[in-house]
C-alpha positions, 0 to 999 in steps of 0.5 A: 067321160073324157071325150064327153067332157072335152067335146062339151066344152068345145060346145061351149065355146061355140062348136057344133058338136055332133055326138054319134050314138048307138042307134036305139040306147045311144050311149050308155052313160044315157043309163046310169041313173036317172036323178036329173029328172029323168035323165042320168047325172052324168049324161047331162052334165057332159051332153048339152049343146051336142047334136046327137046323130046315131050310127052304125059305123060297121055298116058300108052306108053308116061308114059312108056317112061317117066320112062324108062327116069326117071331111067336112069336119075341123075336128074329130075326137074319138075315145074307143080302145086303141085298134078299134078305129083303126080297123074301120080306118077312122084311127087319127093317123089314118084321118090325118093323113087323108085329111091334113087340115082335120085335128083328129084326136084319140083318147085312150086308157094307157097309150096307143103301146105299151104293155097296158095297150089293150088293158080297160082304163075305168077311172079306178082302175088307172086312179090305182095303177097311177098312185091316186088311191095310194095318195087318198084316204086315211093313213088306215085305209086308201081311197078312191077320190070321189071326183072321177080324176082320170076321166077329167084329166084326161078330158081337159088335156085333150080340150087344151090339145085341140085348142093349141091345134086349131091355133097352129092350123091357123097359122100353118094349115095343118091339122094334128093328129093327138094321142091324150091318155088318162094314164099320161094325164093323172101321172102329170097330176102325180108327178109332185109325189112320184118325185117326192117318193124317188128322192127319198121323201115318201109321202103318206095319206093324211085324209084330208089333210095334206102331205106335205103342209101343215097346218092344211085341213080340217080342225074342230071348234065348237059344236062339234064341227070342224073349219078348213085351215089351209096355211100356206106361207110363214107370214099366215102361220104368225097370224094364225098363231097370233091373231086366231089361237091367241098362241103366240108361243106356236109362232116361235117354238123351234118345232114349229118353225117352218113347214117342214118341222111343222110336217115332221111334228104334226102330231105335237102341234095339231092338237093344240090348234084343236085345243085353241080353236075349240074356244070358239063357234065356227061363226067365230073362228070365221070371224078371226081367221078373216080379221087376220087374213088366214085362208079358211072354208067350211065343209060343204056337204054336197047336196047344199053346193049348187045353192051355195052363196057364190053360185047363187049370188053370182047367178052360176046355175042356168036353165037347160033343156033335158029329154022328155021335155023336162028342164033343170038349172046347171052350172054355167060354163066355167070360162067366163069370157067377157063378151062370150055370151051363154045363151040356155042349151038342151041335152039331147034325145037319142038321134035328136038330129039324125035326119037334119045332121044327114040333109045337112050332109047332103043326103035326100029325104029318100037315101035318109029312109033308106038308111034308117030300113038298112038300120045304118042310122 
């Protein structure tokens, strides 16, 4: 998902994004599912506005091709295991250096050394080996976060990468050659915890509270459901205590006073904000905790977020193209650019735009037949 992620948000920004797929499957994330419709969740959420040009690279006509792409292109993202472009002398330092203007950019699991060199990086995987899963889930049992972390971690800095790069190049000409790895981008998310833990501190899973703010999470009011709390400063916790509980006690009781006695004796004091807050219905803990400015959300369940008021109200979801001639409403790029207009896109079919990526190339109507009776495209 990580080059998929950031080369689609290259797209959104306006670059003619050429994906090169596998002739025949294309990319295996194309087979996931196919609840969108007919086509897989996570293939289109990651593939509108991308060109898709299928290739064999192994092949002497499709490693022409491919370069031939190379030289006209401004950037280069690749996201296979370290060595494997290199062999085909498309690895970024390789490009690099025949191209010195062109940002070519490898993302890979670990790092292009290091003893986890050649190890396979799924989400999970570098999500353990980073300390993620030891940090989620509840004191009883760790999980997995549900968001595919490393995946987008790694995506974005790559984005953010060839972002700065482009500017440079604009100044001074050069291109890059970058190195994103999700173990590198999920250990920077970490890096709050793992100092934490080095000097002493040692945080513990809390579900979904949090380690290391209280109050921060879930709490039950009436009806059997919960709101969200999430108290960040000593001037929101005299509200809360004020205003919303009617506890005012809780405000000045020395075991409460400040965060870090509010973490140690979490479990004296959330029972009693339970205690309080069940008073109430969630339209009415609302109702209080807005009058007294106090942060504060509902538990969504994921079906009902892309109707959620903000998306709608907002107009956040727009009508996007989809294999087979079937269209659904995704979210809206989330940059929000003023004057940066989103016009609708389409997630492409298999080799969509093999043949006009190939005569764009320079290549004839005859070398394009050619190619396809060889299998290089």
């Amino acid at each position: 998902m990580a080059a998929p992620l950031c080369t689609r948000h290259l797209a959104d920004l306006g670059a003619d994004v050429v994906k090169i797929e596998r002739i025949g499957e294309g990319d295996f994330a194309r087979g996931y599912d196919s609840a969108v419709k007919g086509t897989a969740t996570w293939f289109a959420w990651l593939n509108r506005r991308k060109r898709s040009l299928t290739l064999d690279v192994k092949q002497p006509q499709g490693r022409e091709i491919a370069e031939r792409l190379v030289a006209g292109a401004d950037v280069v993202v690749q996201n296979f295991a370290p060595g494997a472009f290199d062999r085909l002398e498309l690895g970024v330092g390789q490009l690099h250096e025949r191209y010195p203007a062109l940002i070519a950019v490898s993302i890979t699991g670990y790092g292009e050394d290091g003893p986890y060199r050649d190890r396979r990086a799924y989400d999970l995987l570098v999500q353990a080996e980073t300390g993620v899963v030891s940090m989620t889930g509840t004191p009883e049992e760790p999980a997995r976060a549900g968001v595919s972390v490393a995946d987008i971690a790694g995506g974005m800095y790559a984005f953010s990468s060839i972002l700065a790069a482009l500017y440079r190049r604009r100044d001074t000409g050069e291109g890059a050659a970058i190195r994103v790895s999700l173990f590198d981008s999920l250990m920077e998310w970490m890096s709050p915890f793992a100092l934490m833990a080095t000097h002493g501190a040692h945080p513990q899973r809390a579900g979904a509270r949090h380690t290391s703010i209280v109050p921060y999470g879930p709490f039950a009011v009436a009806g059997n459901k919960e709101i969200m709390l999430a108290v960040q400063n000593e001037r929101e916790w005299v509200r809360l205590c004020e205003q919303v509980l009617d506890r005012p006690d809780l405000a000045t009781d020395p075991r409460f006073t400040g965060n870090e006695k509010r973490l140690t004796n979490r479990l004296e004091l959330e029972p009693q904000i339970d205690a309080a807050l069940m008073r109430f219905s969630i339209e009415e803990a609302e109702a209080r905790l807005e009058a007294a400015q106090v942060p504060y959300g509902r538990m969504n369940d994921v079906s009902d977020v892309l109707q959620h008021p903000q998306v709608l109200s907002r107009g956040r979801l727009i009508e996007t193209g989809l294999p087979g001639g079937q269209s659904a409403g995704l979210l809206r790029m989330p940059f929000n650019i003023e004057g940066l207009d989103e016009a609708p896109a389409a997630v492409p079919e298999v080799g969509q735009h093999t043949d006009a990526v190939l005569a764009e190339l320079g290549y004839g109507a005859a070398e394009i037949a050619a190619f396809r009776e060889a299998g290089a495209v």
